[in-house]
N, C-alpha and C positions, 0 to 999 in steps of 0.2 A: 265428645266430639262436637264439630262444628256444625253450621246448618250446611256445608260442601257435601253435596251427596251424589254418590253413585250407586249404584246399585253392583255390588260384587258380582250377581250371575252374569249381570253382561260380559265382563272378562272371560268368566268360565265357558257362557256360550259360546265366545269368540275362538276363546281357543281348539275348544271341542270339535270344532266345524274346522275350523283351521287343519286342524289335526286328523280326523276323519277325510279332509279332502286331499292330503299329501298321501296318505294310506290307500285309501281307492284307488286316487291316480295310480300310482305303484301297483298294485295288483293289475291294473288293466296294462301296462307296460310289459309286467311279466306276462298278463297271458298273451300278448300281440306279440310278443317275441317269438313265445314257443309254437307259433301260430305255424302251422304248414300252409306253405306259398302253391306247394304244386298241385293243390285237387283246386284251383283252380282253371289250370290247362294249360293254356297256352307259354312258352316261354317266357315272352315278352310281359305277358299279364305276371306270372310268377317272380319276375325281375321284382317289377314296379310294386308287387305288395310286399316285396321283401324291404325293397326300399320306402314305402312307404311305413313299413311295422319301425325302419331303425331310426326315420324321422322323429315320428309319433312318439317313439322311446327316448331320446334327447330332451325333445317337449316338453314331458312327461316331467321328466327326470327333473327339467328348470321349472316346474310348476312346482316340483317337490320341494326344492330348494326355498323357494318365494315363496311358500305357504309354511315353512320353515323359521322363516326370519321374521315372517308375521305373527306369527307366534310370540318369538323373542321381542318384537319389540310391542304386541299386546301386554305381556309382561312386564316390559319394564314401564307402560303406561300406566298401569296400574297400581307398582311399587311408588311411582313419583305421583300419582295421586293420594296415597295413601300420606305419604310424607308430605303432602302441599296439606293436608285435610288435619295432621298432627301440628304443624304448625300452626297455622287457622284459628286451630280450636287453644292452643297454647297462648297464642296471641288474643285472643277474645277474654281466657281467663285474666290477663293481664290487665287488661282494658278494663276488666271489671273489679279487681283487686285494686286500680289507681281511682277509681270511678268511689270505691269504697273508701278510701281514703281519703279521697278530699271531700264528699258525703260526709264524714267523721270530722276531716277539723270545721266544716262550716257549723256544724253543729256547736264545736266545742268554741268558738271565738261568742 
């Protein structure tokens, strides 16, 4: 390989968290759903946390999403590091195989 470095776990942590935060979110969506509006009294108040649980739950739901595609394209930042890092280093062999060669004919004139 080349001297291009990244360090793999950073992807993996990215993702991890990435992935753990879409999860969470979801669970606190489902339990704000199944939440009961009426122990807290009043109609009006009831309304409003009902409407506030289905807000909360869309939110939610688009953070899921967006922590989703962050994922995917941690991913694909990774694959095309990998592939810029094979090149790189393909290219360096190269450089050093021509380097060797003409090292060899100055020797040999």
């Amino acid at each position: 390989m080349s001297d291009l470095r990244l360090d793999d776990t950073i992807f993996e942590d990215l993702r991890k968290t990435f992935s753990t935060v879409s999860d969470r979110m979801d669970a606190a969506r489902r339990t704000l759903r199944g939440a009961d509006g009426s122990v807290v009294g009043a109609g009006k108040l009831v309304e409003d946390v009902h409407e506030f649980a289905d807000e909360w739950g869309y939110g939610v739901k688009q953070l899921g999403k967006h922590t989703h595609g962050a994922v995917k394209m941690i991913n694909k930042i990774g694959e095309k590091f990998g592939e810029l890092d094979q090149q790189l280093a393909e290219s360096l062999k190269s450089a050093d195989a021509d380097s060797k060669k003409a090292d060899s004919k100055k020797k040999g004139k």
